[in-house]
Steps between C-alpha positions, in 0.01 A plus 500: 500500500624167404189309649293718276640410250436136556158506632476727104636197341310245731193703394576481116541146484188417699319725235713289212363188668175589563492666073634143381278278704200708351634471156578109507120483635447704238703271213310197680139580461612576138641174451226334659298692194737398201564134664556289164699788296754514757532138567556477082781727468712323779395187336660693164837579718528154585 
């Protein structure tokens, strides 16, 4: 019972991983897009 349990969890996180590494590729094609805008406001938080 216990491994179950971890190969669940093991199994959830690769699924987390594999969600975020779509969504930063995701944020980075979008960024790519809106190049300058982005670059301005951290220019602004400077």
């Amino acid at each position: 019972m216990k491994n179950n349990k971890d190969w669940s969890r093991l199994l959830k996180m690769i699924l987390v991983e594999d969600k975020n590494k779509f969504n930063t590729r995701k944020v980075l094609k979008k960024s790519k897009v809106t190049n300058t805008p982005l670059h301005r406001r951290q220019d602004v938080k400077k």
